[in-house]
Backbone bond lengths (Angstrom), bond angles and torsions (degrees), N, CA, C in turn:
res aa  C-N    CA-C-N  psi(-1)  N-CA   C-N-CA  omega(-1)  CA-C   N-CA-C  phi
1 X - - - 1.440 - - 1.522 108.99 -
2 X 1.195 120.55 100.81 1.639 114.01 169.42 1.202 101.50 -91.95
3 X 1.728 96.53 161.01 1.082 124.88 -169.10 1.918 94.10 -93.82
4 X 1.316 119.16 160.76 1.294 131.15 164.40 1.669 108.32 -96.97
5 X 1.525 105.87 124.18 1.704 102.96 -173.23 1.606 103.95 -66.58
6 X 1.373 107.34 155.59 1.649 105.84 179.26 1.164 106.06 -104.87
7 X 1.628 105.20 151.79 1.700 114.55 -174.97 1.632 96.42 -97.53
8 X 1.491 104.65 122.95 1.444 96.66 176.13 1.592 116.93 -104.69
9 X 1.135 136.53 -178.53 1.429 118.54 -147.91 2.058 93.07 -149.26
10 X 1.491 97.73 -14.09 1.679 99.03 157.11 1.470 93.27 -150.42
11 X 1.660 85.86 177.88 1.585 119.01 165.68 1.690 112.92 -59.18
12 X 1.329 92.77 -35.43 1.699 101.43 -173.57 1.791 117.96 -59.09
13 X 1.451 84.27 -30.87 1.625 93.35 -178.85 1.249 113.69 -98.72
14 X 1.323 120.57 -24.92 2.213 120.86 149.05 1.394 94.58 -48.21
15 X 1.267 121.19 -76.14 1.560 116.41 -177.29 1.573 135.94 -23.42
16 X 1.631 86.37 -54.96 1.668 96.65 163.50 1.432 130.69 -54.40
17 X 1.275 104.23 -51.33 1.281 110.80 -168.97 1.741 111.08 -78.56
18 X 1.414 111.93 -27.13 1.669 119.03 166.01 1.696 108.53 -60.48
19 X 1.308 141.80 -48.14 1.410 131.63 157.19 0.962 120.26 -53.52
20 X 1.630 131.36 -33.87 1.354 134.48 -175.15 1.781 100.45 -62.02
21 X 1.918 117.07 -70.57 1.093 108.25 -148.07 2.129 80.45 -79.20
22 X 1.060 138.47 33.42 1.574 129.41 159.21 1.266 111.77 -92.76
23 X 1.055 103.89 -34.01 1.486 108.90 178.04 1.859 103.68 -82.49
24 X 0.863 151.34 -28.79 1.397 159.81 143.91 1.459 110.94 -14.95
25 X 1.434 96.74 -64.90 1.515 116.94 -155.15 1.497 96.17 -77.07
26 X 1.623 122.14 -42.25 1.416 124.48 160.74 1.305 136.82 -11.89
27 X 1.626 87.01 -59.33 1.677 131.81 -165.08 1.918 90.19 -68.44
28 X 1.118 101.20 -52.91 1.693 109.07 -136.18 1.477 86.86 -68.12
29 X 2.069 108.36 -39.67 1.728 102.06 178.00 1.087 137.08 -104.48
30 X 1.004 101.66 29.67 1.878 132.07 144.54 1.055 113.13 -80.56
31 X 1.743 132.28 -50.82 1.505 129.85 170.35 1.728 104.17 -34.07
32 X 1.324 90.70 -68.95 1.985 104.35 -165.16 1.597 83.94 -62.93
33 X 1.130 139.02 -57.16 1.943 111.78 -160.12 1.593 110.00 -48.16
34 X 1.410 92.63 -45.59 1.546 96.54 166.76 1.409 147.69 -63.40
35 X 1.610 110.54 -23.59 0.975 107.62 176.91 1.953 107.40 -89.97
36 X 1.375 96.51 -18.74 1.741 95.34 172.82 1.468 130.11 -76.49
37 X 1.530 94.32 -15.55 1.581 124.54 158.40 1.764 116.27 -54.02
38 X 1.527 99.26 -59.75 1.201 124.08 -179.61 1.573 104.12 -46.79
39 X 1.568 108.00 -71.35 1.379 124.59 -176.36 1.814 111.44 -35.12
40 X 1.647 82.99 -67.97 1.898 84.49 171.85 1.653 140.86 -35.34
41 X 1.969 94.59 -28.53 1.149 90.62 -170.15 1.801 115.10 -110.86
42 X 1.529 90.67 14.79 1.656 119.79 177.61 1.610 86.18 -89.18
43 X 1.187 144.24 -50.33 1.129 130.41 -119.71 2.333 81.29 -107.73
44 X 0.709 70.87 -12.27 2.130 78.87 -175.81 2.068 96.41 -43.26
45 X 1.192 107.90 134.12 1.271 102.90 154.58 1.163 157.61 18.22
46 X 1.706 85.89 -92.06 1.684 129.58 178.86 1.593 108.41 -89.90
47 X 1.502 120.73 -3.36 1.612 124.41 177.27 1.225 86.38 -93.92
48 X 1.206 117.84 -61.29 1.948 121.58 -164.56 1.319 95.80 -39.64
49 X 1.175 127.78 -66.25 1.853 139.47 -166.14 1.432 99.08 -62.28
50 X 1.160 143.52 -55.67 1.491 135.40 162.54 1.039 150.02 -8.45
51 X 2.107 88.06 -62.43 1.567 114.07 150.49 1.148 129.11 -71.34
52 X 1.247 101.67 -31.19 1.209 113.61 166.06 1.756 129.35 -32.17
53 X 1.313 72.61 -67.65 1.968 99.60 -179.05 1.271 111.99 -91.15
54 X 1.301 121.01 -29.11 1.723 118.60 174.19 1.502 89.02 105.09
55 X 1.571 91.81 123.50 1.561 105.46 164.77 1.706 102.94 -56.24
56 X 0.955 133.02 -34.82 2.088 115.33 -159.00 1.581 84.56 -78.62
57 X 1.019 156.03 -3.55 1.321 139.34 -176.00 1.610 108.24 -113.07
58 X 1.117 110.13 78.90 1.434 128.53 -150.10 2.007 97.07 -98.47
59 X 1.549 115.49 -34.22 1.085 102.07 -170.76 2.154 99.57 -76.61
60 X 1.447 109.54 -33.34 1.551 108.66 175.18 1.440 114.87 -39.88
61 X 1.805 119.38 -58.33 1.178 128.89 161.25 1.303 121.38 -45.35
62 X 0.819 138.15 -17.34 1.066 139.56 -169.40 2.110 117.45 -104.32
63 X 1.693 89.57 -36.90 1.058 75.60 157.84 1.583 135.21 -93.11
64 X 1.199 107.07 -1.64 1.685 133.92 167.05 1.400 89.18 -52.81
65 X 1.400 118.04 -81.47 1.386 109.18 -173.17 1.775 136.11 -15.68
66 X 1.682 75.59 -64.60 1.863 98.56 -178.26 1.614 96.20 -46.01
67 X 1.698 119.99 -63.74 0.785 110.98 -135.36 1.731 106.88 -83.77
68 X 1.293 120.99 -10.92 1.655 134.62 161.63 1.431 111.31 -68.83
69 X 1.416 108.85 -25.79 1.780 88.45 -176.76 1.894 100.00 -94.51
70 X 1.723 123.76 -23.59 1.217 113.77 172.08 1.759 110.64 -66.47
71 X 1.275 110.58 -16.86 1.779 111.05 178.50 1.758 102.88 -77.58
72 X 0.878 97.25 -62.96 1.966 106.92 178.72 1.910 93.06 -51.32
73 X 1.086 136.26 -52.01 1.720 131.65 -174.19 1.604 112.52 -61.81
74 X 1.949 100.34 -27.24 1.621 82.76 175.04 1.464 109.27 -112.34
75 X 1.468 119.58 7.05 1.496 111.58 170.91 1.888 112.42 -72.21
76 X 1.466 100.65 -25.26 1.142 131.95 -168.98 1.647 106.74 -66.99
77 X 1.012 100.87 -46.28 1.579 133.95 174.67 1.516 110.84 -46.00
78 X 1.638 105.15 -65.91 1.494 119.67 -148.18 1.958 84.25 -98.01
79 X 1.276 123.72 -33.61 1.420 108.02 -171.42 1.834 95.55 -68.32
80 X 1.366 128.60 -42.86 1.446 123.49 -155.83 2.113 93.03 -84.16
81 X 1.264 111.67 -11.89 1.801 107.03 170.29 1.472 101.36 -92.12
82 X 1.476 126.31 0.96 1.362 117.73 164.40 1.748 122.97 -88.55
83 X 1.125 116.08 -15.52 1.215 139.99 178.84 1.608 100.33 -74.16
């Protein structure tokens, strides 16, 4: 689909339309910061396992939790009694 170029008849209306599509282009890379934002915070761990398991099953997650941070407290444990 092309567009037909427009005949403009001042500067005022080049003008216009140069803030218009700036503000566009603004818009569009804010979409993508955001959606790579988004991505990043899909891609976390504890989101993966979520989806994983389904957010409504909140007490399962939950005990996932408990039971990853008592694994990380005694790896934590036995590497600093190896020292």
């Amino acid at each position: 689909m092309e567009k037909k170029p427009r005949i403009y008849s001042s500067f005022e209306e080049i003008e216009l339309d140069l803030k218009i599509l700036k503000l566009e282009r603004e818009i569009h890379a804010q979409k993508i910061k955001m959606g790579f934002e988004k991505t990043g915070e899909n891609l976390r761990p504890m989101n993966l396992l979520r989806d994983y398991i389904g957010e409504g099953n909140g007490t399962t997650l939950s005990m996932i939790e408990q039971i990853v941070k008592f694994i990380l407290q005694f790896a934590l444990k036995k590497s600093e009694e190896k020292e």
